[in-house]
C-alpha positions, 0 to 999 in steps of 0.5 A, a space after each residue: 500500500 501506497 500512502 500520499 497527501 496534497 500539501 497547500 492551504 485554501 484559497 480562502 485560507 490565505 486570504 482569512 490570513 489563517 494559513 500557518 506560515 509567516 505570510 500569514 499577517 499579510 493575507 501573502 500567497 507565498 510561491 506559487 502564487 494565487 494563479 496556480 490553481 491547486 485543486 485542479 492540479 490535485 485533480 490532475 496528478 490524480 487522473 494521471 496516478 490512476 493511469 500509472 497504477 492501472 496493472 501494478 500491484 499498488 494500493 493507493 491510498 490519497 487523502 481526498 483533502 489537502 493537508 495544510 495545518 499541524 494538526 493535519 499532518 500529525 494526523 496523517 503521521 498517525 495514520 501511517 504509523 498504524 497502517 505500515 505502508 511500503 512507501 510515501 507519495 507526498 505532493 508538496 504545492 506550497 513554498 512554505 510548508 516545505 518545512 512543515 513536511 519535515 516531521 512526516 520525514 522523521 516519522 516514516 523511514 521508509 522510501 518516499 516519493 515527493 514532489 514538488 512543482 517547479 515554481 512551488 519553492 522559493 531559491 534552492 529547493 530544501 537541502 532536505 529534499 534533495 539529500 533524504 535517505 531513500 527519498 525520491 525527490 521530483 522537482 520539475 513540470 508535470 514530471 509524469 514519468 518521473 513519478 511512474 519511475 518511483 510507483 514502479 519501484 515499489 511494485 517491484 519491490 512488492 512483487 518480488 516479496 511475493 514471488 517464488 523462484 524454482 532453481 533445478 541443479 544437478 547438485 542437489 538430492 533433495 528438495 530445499 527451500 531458502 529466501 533472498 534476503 534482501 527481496 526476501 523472495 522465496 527460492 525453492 531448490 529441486 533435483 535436475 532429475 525431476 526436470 529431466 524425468 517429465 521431460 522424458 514423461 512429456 509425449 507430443 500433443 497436437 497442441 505441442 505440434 502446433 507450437 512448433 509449427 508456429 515458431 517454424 513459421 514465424 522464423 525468417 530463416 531456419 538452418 540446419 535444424 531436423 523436425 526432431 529439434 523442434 519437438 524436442 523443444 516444445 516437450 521442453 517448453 511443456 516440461 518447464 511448465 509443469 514443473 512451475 504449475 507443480 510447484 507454484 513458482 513464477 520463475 524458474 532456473 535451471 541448470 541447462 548447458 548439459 541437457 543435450 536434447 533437453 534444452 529449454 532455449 525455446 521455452 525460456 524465450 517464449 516465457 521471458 516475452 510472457 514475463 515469466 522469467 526464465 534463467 539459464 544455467 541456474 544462475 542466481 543473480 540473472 535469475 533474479 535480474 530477470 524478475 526485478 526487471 520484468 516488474 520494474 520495466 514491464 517487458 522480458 530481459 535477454 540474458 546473455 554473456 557479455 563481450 566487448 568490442 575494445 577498438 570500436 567501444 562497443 558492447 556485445 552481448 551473446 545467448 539463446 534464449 532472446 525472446 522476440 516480444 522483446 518490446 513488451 505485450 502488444 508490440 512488434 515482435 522482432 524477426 528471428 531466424 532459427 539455428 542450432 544451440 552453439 555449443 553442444 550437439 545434438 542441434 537443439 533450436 535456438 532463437 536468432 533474434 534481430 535487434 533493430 539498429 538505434 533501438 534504446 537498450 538498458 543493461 541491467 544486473 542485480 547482485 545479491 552480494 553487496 546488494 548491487 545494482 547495474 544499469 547502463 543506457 545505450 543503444 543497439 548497432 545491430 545484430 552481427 552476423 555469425 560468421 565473421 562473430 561468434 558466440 550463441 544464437 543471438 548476437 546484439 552490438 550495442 554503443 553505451 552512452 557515455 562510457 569513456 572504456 566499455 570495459 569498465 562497465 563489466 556487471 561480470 556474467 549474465 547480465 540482461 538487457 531489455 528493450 528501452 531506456 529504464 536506468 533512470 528507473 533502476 537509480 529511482 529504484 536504487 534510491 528508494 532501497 538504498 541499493 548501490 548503483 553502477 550507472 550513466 543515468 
């Protein structure tokens, strides 16, 4: 639950000299002035949060009035004392009661999100404001997006309090349960024998068939594939989702690179454009960069192993399990040809997804050692070919913007990148939690 407040006195307040600043023996609007029209922008940054909220997992919960005396914001403290929201939406309109926020800010440790018009303060916006732990401060004009960065943060936050994520390792005897601290997201560990056996258990349906019929379709190219490769995939995809639906997770892991026919490629890529995330090679940290993503972003991330173009200043990133949806529900998917997995025989399908040159990219990681974040604006190439690169099915080229050596951004193995501009997003998020952040937002 999100828990906000309007701050501004009435009209008429201030012109019965009753409003609770220093201008009040003048019957003085202090900055913005009497033109501002507070209620109707109240109504507005509403419509406006409804809009951002519709999807999310948020409750949002707004005073009807505006706030403007003591007496109310002591109240409100209260409020939120007992109710324990996750986060604070604070409107600040009025250049005096900057201060008058204060005590809500002593009260509630919490991350805030605050924001105030420009032309609602008066000389340096408060030093308080700009420096606050875990506060998202927004001072600026109908600065929406802004605003969605921060609700965007919490929700995922949220989210991934509430998800379960599925590890599938070799390693393991026996079923085992554990939570990431910081997200405190449950991680239920199961036998790599559990997957290979439904797998092996899985016989075709004419539903499957029609899955592979369709992926062959779609494909711009398909080299060097049998018809066994693609029923090979669509038993793995059925496979990866029994074993979810059995164990109630929203997102799995599995310990992949030795599964010979078995390989998941296809289904991880059809499920991480679902936003169900998939991670290769039971790898933690990706794992759960996919999730945060998927919830802070909106669209599915392409793990991949990283490379760089050191003569150019490039990154390059390399895998097999890109899904096409890469830009979201509802959007264009990208073409993809279909070639074999890099890497291990048999030749298992794997998507060759084609990234649009100039299309906005964000690299992003999530480390549970630290906690730490990564995240890196930049913009696709293209997608090289295979020969004269190499490295999986699907190849991206990729300029980072303003990185004076691409390989000082190394976020170390499997990080992903997802389709739009989102680092900015990643820092909100950052600041709200008091993660640390590798950044060029």
């Amino acid at each position: 639950m999100v828990r906000g407040a309007f701050f501004y006195p009435p009209a008429q307040v201030v012109l019965d000299g009753k409003c609770e600043d220093n201008w009040s023996v003048h019957n003085w609007f202090t900055w913005p002035g009497n033109q501002f029209k507070p209620e109707e922008q109240q109504r507005k940054f509403m419509a406006e949060l409804e809009r951002m909220i519709t999807g999310l997992d948020l409750e949002l919960v707004m005073n009807d009035a505006a706030i403007y005396t003591d007496a109310g914001i002591q109240a409100f403290i209260a409020d939120i004392q007992a109710s324990k929201p996750d986060a604070l939406l604070l409107f600040n309109f009025w250049n005096s009661f900057s201060a008058k926020i204060y005590p809500v800010l002593d009260a509630y440790d919490g991350p805030i999100i605050l924001y105030h018009p420009l032309g609602a303060s008066h000389q340096l916006p408060p030093e308080r404001f700009r420096t606050h732990p875990r506060m998202h401060y927004i001072h600026s004009i109908e600065h929406y997006a802004a605003l969605e960065n921060g609700l965007r943060a919490v929700h995922a936050k949220a989210r991934m309090a509430q998800s379960k994520l599925l590890r599938v390792f070799g390693k393991l005897q026996e079923e085992a349960d554990d939570v990431e601290p910081f997200f405190n997201t449950a991680v239920h560990g199961v036998p790599a024998a559990h997957f290979n056996d439904l797998f092996d258990e899985t016989e075709l349906t004419a539903e499957m068939r029609q899955v592979a019929d369709a992926v062959r379709a779609h494909a711009i190219q398909v080299t060097d594939l049998a018809d066994e490769a693609f029923l090979d995939a669509v038993r793995a995809h059925a496979a990866v989702q029994k074993l979810m639906e059995r164990h109630q997770a929203d997102a799995i892991t599995i310990e992949c690179l030795f599964l010979k026919h078995r390989k998941p490629c296809l289904s991880f890529a059809i499920n991480n454009g679902r936003l169900i995330p998939c991670g290769c090679e039971n790898d933690l940290n990706a794992t759960l960069s996919l999730m945060v993503g998927a919830q802070l972003f909106g669209v599915g991330g392409f793990q991949h192993n990283p490379e760089f173009d050191t003569t150019e200043n490039r990154y390059f990133g390399a895998h097999c399990t890109c899904t096409p949806q890469m830009r979201g529900a509802g959007k264009a998917e990208a073409p993809y040809e279909l070639r074999p997995f890099f890497h291990q025989l048999p030749k298992t399908l794997a998507l060759d997804v084609k990234w649009s040159p100039n299309e906005p990219v964000t690299l992003f990681k999530y480390q549970v050692d630290g906690p730490l974040l990564h995240a890196w604006n930049g913009e696709v190439v293209n997608s090289p070919d295979c020969p004269p690169t190499g490295g999986c099915a699907t190849r991206v080229l990729v300029k980072m913007h303003e990185v004076k050596n691409i390989c000082d951004i190394y976020p170390g193995p499997h990080p992903s990148l997802f389709c739009g501009n989102f680092a900015q997003r990643a820092k909100v998020f950052a600041t709200l939690y008091g993660l640390d952040i590798r950044t060029n937002a």
